[in-house]
N, C-alpha and C positions, 0 to 999 in steps of 0.2 A: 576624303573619299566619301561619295554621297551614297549610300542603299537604299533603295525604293524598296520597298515591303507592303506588300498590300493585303492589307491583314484586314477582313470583313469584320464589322461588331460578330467579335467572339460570345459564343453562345458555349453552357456547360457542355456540348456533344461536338462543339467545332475542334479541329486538330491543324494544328499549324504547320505548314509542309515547310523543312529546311534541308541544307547538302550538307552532309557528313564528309568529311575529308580527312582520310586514314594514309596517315605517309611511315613506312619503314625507313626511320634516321640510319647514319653511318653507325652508330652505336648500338645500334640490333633492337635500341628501344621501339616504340611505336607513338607516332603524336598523331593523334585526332583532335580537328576544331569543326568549326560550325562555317561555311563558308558564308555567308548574311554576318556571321559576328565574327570579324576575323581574329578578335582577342582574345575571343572563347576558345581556350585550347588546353588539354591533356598531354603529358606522357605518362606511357604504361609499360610493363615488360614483353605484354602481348597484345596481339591486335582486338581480341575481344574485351579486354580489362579497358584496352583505351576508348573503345566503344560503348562501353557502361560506365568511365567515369568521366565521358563527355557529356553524354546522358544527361547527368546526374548533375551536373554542372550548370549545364542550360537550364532546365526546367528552376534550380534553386534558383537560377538570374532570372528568368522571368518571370519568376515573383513580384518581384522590384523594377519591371517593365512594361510599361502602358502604349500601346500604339494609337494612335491618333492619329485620325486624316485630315489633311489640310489641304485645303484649294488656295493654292499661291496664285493672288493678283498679280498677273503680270500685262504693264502697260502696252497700249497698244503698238504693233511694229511699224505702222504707217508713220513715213518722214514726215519730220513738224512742218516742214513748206508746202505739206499737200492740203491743210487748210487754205491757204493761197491758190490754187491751182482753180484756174478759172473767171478768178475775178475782173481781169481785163476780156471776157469775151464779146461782152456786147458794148463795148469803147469805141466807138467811133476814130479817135484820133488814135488809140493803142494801134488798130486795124492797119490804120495809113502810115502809121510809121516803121510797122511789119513788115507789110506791103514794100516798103522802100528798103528797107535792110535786107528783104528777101531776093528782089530783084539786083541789088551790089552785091549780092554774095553768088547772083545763076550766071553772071554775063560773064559775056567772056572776053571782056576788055581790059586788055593789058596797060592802059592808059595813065594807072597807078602805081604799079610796076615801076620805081626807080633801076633802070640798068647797072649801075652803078655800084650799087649795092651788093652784087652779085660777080664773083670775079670772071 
């Protein structure tokens, strides 16, 4: 699972926005994590304990967390053949032999047409 985070060169007054995700378990506990780290996670007996030592949890991991932006070279989408594309335009005999494949493929003669072939 890929998370994009786009976190600006942090400065001492910048504040890093993330989603708090507070779930009441079958066992009446409480688990908060951090929805961006989904392995940052607490349980607590209440929903506020689990909200301060989620807290307290993320901020200790981000210590030990550097972001870094990266512009991923990604090759171009253009099909390798389109280097190709065009190089017979000014051929002379490319043209005429076009020309002829164009014309066998508009006519409308059945002359090629084996009956035979066809029950």
């Amino acid at each position: 699972m890929v998370i994009n985070i786009n976190v600006p060169d942090l400065h001492p007054s910048t504040n890093l926005k993330v989603t708090l995700l507070v779930e009441t378990l079958p066992s009446q506990k409480v688990a908060a994590s951090v929805l961006e780290f989904p392995d940052c996670r607490v349980e607590a007996e209440t929903r506020e304990k689990a909200i301060a030592q989620i807290k307290i949890a993320f901020l200790e991991r981000l210590k030990h967390i550097e972001a870094i932006s990266w512009d991923v070279p990604v090759q171009s989408l253009e099909p390798a053949w389109m280097k190709f594309a065009g190089v017979f335009q000014d051929d002379l005999d490319f043209r005429e032999i076009m020309e002829k494949i164009r014309a066998e493929r508009t006519s409308n003669d059945d002359s090629e047409v084996d009956p035979s072939y066809y029950l």
